[in-house]
C-alpha positions in Angstrom: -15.7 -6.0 -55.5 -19.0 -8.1 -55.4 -21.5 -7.1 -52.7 -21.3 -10.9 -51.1 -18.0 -10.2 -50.5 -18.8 -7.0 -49.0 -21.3 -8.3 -46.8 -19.0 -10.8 -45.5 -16.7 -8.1 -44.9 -19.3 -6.1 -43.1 -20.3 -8.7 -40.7 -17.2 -10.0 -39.8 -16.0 -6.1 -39.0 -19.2 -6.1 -36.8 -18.1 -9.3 -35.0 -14.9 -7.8 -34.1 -16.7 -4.6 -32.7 -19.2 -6.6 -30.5 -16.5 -9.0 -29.1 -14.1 -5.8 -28.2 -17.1 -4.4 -26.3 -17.8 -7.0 -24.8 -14.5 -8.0 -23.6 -14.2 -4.3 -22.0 -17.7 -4.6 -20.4 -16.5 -7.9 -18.9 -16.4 -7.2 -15.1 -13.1 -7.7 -13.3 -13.1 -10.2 -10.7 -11.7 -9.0 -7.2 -8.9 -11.0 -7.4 -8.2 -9.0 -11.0 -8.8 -5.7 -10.1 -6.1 -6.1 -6.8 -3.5 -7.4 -9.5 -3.8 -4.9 -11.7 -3.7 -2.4 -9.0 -0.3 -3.9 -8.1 1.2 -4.0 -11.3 0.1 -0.1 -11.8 1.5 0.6 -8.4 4.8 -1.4 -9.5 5.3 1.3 -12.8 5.0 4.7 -10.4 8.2 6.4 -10.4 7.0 8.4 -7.5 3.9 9.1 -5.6 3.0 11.0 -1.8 2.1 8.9 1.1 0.2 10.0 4.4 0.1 7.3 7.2 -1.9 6.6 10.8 -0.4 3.6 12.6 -1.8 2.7 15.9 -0.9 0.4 18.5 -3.0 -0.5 21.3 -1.2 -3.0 24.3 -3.5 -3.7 27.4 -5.3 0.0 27.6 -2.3 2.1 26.6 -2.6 3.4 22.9 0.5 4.6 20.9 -0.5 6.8 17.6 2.3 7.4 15.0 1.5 9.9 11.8 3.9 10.1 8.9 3.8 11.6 5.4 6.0 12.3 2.9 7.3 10.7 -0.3 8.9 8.1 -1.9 10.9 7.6 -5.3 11.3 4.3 -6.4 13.3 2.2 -5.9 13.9 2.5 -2.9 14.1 6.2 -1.9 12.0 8.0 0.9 11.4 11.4 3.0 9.2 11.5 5.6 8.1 13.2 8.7 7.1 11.1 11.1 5.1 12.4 14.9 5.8 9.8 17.8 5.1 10.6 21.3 4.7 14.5 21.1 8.3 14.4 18.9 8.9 15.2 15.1 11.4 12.6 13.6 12.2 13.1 9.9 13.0 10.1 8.1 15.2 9.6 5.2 15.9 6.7 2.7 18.6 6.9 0.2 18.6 3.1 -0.5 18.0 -0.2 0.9 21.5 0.4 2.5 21.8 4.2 3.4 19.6 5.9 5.3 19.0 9.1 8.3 17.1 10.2 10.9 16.9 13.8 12.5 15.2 15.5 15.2 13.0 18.3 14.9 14.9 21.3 15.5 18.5 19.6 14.6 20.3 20.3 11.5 22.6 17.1 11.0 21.4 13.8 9.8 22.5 11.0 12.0 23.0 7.7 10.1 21.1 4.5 10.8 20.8 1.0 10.0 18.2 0.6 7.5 17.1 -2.4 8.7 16.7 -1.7 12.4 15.0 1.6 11.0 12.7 -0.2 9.1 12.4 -2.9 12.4 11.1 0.0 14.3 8.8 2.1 12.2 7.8 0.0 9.7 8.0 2.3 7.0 11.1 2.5 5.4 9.9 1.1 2.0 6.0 2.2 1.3 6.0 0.4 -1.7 7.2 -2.6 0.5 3.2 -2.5 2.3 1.8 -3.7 -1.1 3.8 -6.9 -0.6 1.0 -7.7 2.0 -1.4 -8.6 -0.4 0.4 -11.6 -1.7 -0.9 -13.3 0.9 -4.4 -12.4 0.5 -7.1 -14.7 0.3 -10.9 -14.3 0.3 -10.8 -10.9 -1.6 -14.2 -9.3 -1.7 -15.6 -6.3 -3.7 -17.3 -3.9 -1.3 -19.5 -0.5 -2.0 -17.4 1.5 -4.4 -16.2 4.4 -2.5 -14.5 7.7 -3.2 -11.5 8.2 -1.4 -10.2 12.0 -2.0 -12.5 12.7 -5.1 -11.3 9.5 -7.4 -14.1 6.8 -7.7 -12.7 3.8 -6.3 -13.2 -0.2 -5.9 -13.1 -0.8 -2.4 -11.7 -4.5 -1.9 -11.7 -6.2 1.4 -9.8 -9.2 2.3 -7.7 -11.9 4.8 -4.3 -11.8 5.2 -2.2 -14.4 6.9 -1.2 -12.3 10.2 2.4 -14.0 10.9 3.1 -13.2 6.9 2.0 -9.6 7.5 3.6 -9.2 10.4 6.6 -10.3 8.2 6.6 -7.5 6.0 5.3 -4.9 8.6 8.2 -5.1 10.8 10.3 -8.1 10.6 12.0 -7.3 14.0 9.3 -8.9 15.9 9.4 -12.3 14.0 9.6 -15.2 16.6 8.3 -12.7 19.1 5.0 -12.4 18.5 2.2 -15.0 18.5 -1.3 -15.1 16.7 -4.9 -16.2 17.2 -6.6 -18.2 14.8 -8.7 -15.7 12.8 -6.8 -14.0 9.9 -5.8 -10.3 9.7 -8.5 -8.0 7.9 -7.0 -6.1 4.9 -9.0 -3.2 2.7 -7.5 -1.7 -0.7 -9.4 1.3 -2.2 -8.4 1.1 -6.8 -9.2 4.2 -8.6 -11.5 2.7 -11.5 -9.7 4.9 -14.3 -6.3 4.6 -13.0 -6.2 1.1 -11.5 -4.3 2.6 -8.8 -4.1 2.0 -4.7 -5.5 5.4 -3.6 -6.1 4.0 0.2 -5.3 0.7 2.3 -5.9 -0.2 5.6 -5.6 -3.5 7.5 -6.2 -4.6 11.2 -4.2 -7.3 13.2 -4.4 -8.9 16.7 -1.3 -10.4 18.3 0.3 -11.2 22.0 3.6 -9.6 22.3 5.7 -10.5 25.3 2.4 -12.2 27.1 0.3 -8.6 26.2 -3.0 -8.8 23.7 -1.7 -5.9 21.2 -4.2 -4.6 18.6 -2.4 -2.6 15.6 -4.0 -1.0 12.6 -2.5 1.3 10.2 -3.6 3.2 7.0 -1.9 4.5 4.3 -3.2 6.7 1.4 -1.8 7.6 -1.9 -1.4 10.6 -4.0 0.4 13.0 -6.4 1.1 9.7 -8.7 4.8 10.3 -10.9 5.0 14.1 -9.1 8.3 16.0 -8.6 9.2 15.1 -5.7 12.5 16.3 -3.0 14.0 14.3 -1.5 17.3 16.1 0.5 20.8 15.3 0.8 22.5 14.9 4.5 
């Protein structure tokens, strides 16, 4: 082979090495990094969830705790704390699914619907519909949430189409102010993944100002998980 040829071969070998790096050294845009995040989130087989919902109407503040796990589709155990009780919650599809007392030992059936109406949980995945309606995403001070160096993204939400996915029971109920609902997403860097949301909203329910806020955290990504049988 001559050496011009060579050469050329050389430099067109280092082209390809200094575009590749600089495609991977190409920072994300916010907008980028959230629908990644999303699409990773979409591959999980499984993954833990712990949640803090709170709902505060004219003084009087209502605190709800769950945790537990979900299997996609749509699958789901959880352990939910409302009011000084222990409900365990159970979703066998979009179409079956339990609830049970702490201290019982049968499941009662439920509509999955009116289940999901009144805790807002039924589907976790179904929170990450939220941020289609996202606008003005922002990148924040990386964080770590839980040991994993995350992205921490901040953004508005359109609060009648959050309330939409949140609990779908109040629709027509409910009214809004003008100022958007705040939303944050914490992404692992390494694993593109939603390790932590949060969002805030304001609304008047029945003539009462109502301020709700809820977080969710992620873990144990495509773990066994058990999920019982009634």
């Amino acid at each position: 082979m001559k050496r011009p040829t060579r050469t050329k071969i050389s430099i067109l070998m280092c082209v390809i090495v200094l575009v590749t790096l600089a495609c991977q050294l190409t920072p994300q845009t916010p907008a980028q990094i959230l629908e990644q995040a999303k699409q990773k989130m979409g591959e999980l087989q499984t993954y833990h969830m712990d949640m803090t919902l709170t709902m505060s109407v004219t003084g009087a503040t209502i605190t709800i705790t769950a945790r537990g796990d979900a299997q996609m589709p749509d699958k789901a155990y959880m352990t939910m704390e409302m009011l000084g009780q222990e409900i365990e919650v159970l979703m066998l599809s979009s179409s079956e699914a339990y609830t049970r007392m702490s201290g019982q030992t049968e499941w009662t059936p439920v509509d999955p619907a009116t289940l999901s109406q009144s805790t807002g949980i039924a589907s976790a995945a179904s929170q990450l519909q939220i941020t289609d309606y996202a606008t003005n995403i922002v990148k924040q001070q990386d964080e770590t949430v839980e040991g994993v160096a995350c992205y921490h993204l901040s953004m508005d939400v359109d609060a009648e189409e959050m309330m939409n996915v949140v609990n779908p029971g109040l629709s027509g109920q409910v009214s809004y102010g003008s100022e958007p609902a705040r939303m944050d997403v914490w992404v692992g860097k390494q694993d593109s993944l939603i390790h932590k949301m949060s969002y805030d909203l304001a609304m008047v329910i029945e003539g009462q100002d109502t301020d709700m806020s809820m977080m969710l955290t992620f873990s144990n990504f495509d773990e066994a998980v058990d999920i019982p049988t009634p």
